[in-house]
C-alpha positions as CSV (number, residue, x, y, z in Angstrom):
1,X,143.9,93.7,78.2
2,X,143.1,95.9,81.1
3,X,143.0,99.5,81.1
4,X,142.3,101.0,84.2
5,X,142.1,104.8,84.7
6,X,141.9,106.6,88.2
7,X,139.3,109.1,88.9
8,X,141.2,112.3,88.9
9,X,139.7,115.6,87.2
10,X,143.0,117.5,87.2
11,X,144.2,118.1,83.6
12,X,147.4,119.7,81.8
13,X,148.0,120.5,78.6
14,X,151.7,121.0,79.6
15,X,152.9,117.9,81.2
16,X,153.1,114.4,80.2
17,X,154.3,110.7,81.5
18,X,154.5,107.6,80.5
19,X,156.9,104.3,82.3
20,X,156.8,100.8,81.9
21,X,157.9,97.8,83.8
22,X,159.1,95.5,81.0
23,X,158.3,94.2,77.9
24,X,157.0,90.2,77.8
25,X,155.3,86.9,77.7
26,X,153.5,87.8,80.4
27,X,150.0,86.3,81.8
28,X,147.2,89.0,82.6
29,X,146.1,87.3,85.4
30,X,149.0,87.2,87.5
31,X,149.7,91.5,87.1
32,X,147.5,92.5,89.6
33,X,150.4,93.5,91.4
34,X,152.4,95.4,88.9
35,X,149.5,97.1,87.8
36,X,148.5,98.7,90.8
37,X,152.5,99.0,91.8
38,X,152.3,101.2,87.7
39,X,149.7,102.9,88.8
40,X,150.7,104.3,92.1
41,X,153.9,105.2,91.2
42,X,152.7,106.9,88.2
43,X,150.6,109.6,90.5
44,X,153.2,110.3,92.3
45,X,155.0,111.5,89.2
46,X,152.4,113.7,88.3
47,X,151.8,115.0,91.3
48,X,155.3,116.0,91.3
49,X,154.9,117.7,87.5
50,X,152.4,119.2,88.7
51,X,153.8,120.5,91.3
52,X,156.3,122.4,89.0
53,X,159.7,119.3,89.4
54,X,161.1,119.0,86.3
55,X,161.4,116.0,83.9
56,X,164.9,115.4,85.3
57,X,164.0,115.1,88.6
58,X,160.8,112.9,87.7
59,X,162.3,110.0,85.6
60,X,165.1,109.7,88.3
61,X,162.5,109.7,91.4
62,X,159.8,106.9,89.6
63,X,162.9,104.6,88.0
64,X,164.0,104.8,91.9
65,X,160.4,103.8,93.1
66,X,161.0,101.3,90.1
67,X,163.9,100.0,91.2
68,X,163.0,99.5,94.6
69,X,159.9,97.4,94.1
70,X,161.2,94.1,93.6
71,X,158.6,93.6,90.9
72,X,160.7,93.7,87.8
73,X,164.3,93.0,86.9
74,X,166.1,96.3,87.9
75,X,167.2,97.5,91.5
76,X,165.4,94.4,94.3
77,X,163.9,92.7,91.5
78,X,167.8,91.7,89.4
79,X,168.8,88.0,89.1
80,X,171.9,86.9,89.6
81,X,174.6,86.3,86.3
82,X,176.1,83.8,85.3
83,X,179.0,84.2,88.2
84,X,176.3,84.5,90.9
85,X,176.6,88.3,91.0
86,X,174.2,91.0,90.9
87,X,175.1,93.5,87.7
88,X,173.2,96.2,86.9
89,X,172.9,99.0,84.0
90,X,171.1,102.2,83.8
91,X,170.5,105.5,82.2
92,X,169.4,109.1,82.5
93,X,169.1,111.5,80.2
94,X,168.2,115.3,80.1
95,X,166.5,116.5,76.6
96,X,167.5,120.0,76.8
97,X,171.0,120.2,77.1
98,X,171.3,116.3,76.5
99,X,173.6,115.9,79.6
100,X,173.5,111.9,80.2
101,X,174.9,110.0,82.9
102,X,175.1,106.2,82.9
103,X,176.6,103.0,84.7
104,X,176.9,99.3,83.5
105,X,178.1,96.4,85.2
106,X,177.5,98.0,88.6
107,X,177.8,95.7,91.6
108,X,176.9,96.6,95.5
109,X,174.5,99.6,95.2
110,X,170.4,99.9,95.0
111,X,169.8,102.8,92.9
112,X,171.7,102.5,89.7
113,X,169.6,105.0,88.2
114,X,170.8,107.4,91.1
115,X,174.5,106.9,90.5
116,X,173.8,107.8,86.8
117,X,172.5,110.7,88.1
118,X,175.6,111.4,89.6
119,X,177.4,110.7,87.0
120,X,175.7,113.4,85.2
121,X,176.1,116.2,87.5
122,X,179.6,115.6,88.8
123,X,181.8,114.2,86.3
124,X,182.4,115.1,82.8
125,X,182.3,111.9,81.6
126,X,178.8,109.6,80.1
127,X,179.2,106.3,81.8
128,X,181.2,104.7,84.5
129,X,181.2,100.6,84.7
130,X,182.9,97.6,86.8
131,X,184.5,99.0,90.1
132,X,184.8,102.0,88.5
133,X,181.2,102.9,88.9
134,X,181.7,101.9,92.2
135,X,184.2,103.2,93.6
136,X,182.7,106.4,92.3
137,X,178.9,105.4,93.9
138,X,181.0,104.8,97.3
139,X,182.2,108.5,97.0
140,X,178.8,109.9,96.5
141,X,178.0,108.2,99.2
142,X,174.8,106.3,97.8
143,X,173.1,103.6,99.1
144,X,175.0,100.4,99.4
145,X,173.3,96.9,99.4
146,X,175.1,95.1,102.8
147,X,173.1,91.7,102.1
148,X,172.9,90.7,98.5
149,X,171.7,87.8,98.9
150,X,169.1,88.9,101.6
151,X,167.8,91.7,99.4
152,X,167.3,91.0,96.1
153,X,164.1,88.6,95.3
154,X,165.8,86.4,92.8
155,X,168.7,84.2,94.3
156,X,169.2,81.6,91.7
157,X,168.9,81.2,88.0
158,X,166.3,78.7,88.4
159,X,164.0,79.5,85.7
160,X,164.8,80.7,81.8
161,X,164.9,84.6,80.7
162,X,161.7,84.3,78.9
163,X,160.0,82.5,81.6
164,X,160.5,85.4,84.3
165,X,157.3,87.7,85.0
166,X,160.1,90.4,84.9
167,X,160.9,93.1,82.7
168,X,163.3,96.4,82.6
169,X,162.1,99.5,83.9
170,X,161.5,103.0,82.2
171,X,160.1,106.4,82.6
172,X,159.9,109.4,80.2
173,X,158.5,112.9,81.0
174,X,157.6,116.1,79.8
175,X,157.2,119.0,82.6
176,X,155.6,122.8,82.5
177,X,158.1,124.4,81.0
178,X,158.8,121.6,78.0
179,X,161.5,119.9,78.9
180,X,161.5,116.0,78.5
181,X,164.0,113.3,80.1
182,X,164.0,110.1,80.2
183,X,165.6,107.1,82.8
184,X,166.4,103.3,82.2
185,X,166.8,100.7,84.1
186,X,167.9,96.8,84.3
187,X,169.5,93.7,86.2
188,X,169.7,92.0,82.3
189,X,169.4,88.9,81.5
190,X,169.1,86.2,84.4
191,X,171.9,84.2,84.0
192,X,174.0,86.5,81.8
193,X,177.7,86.1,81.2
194,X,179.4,88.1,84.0
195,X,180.3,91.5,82.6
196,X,177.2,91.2,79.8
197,X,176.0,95.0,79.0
198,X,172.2,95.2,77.1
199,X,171.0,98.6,75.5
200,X,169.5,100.0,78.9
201,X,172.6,101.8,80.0
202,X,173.5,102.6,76.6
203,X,172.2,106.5,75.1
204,X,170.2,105.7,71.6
205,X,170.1,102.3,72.2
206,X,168.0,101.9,75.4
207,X,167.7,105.6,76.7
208,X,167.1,109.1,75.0
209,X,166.6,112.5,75.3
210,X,166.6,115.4,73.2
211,X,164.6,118.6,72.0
212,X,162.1,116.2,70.1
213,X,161.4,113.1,71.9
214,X,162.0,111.8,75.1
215,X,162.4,107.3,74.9
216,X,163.1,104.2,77.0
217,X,163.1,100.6,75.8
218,X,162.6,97.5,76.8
219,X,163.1,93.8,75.8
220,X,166.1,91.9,73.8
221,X,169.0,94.3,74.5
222,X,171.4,93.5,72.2
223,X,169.0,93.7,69.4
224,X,167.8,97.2,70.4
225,X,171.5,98.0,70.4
226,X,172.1,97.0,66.7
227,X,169.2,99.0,65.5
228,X,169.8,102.1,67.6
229,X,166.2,102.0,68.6
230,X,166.0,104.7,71.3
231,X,167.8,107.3,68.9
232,X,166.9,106.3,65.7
233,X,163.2,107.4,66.7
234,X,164.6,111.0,66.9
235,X,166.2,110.7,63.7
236,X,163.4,110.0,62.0
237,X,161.3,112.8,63.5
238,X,164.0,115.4,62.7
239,X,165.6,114.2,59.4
240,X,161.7,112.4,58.0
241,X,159.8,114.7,59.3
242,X,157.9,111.5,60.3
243,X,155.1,111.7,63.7
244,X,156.0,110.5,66.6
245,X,154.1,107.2,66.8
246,X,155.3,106.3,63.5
247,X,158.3,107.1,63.9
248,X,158.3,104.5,67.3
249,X,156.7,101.8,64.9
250,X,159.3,102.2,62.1
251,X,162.3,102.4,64.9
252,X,160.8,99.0,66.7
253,X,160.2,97.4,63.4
254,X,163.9,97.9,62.2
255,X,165.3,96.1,65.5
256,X,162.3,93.7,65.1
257,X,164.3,92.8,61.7
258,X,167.3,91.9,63.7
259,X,165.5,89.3,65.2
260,X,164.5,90.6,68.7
261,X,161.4,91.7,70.1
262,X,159.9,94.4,72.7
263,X,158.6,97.9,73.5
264,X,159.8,101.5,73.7
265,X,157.7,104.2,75.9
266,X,158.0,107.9,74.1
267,X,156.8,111.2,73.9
268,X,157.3,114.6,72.4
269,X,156.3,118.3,72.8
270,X,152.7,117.3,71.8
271,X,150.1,114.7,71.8
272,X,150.2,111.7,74.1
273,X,153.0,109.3,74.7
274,X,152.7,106.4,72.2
275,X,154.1,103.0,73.2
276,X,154.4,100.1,70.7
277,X,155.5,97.0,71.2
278,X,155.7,93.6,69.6
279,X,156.5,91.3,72.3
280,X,152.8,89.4,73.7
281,X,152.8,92.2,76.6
282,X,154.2,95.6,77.9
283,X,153.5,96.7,81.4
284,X,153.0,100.6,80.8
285,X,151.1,103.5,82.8
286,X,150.6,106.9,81.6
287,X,148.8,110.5,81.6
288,X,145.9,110.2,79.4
289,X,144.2,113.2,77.7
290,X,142.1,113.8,79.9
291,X,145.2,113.7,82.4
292,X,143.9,110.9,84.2
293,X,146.1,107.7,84.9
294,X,146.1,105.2,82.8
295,X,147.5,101.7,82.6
296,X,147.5,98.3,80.5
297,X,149.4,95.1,79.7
């Protein structure tokens, strides 16, 4: 495992982070670059709480940096469906007046995470999908992709879903004045039957945000959709009066039972963010307590 921290004195009590770039099989030796992709992009958030943005504004900003990396299956980094077409889901959340936006099944535009956010702000419904979603994204005038096949990194389904060095993308935060958020992201499944949606763009499944707790997911969608993973973490803080971190263990165990496996990232109004998972790996960078940056496999 690595665990590499930068060398930054700055603390706050106040803020918090935590994202992750998939849950996986995946081989140490061949992270070097997601690590170091984690780590920058987890600096900038907190340079950006700590400048005073709120949690909103953060999870949508880092999933975009996410998105656009290519290193992970969301935004540059999908693979094509089973039709040849590039689908993808995501989810943002706002804990304190749990305003969610979300889109599934989107086709033709880079930042699903920022037509989510527009589907928060300026409609009144949750989620948008199919040509729906983008006709909308056209209106908001957000960034089309002209080439598919010349901008995403995966142009085949050469290679199994559990073979890929790719995982969803997630980012929770808490900022200065207490308010948490969280963002998912994901292409799916490479090779997915066309129209397939996973837990990602779903709220309680693969995103949340409330008062409590602030979660993202990653790994077998449609397992963390039978459990209610994302939610059911807050449910058992508010109804259990169980901790956080065991509430994330009991959450990931129950969709362990349905047979799948992965990771959630999640934090609350103290403490650090804890992030179980029972898959081999799960690419994650936080704020440590010492609020330093801190990331691991």
């Amino acid at each position: 495992m690595a665990n590499i921290k930068t060398n930054i004195s700055t603390k706050s009590s106040n803020i918090a982070l935590a994202l992750h770039g998939g849950a996986g099989n995946y081989i140490q030796s061949e992270q070097d670059a997601q690590i170091e992709h984690l780590r920058g992009v987890a600096e900038q958030g907190r340079t950006m709480l700590l400048g005073g943005a709120s949690a909103l504004d953060v999870v949508e900003a880092l999933a975009v940096q996410l998105e656009d990396a290519g290193l992970y299956v969301a935004g540059k980094g999908t693979g094509p469906n089973s039709a040849g077409e590039y689908e993808l889901d995501a989810c943002i959340m706002d804990g304190d007046s749990r305003d969610v936006g979300a889109v599934a099944a989107l086709k033709g535009y880079k930042n699903p995470v920022r037509v989510a956010r527009a589907v928060l702000e300026h409609t009144p419904h949750v989620m948008l999908a199919g040509r729906g979603a983008e006709t909308f994204a056209a209106h908001q005038n957000c960034q089309p992709v002209e080439k598919p096949l010349e901008y995403y990194v995966i142009r085949g389904v050469t290679r199994l879903p559990h073979e890929l060095d790719t995982g969803t993308i997630g980012v929770v935060a808490r900022d200065n004045k207490g308010r948490l958020a969280a963002a998912t992201s994901t292409g799916g499944l490479l090779g997915k039957m066309a129209g397939r949606i996973g837990d990602s763009p779903l709220p309680g499944a693969g995103c949340w945000a409330d008062e409590r707790v602030a979660v993202s997911c990653t790994g077998q969608g449609e397992y963390f959709i039978k459990a209610a993973t994302a939610a059911d973490i807050s449910a058992r803080m508010a109804y259990a009066k169980t901790p956080l971190a065991d509430a994330a263990k009991g959450a990931l165990a129950d969709m362990k039972k349905q047979g799948g496996y992965g990771g959630v990232i999640a934090l609350g109004q103290t403490g650090q963010p804890t992030m179980p998972f029972t898959s081999q790996g799960m690419r994650r960078a936080w704020i440590d307590a010492d609020g330093n940056i801190a990331v691991d496999v």
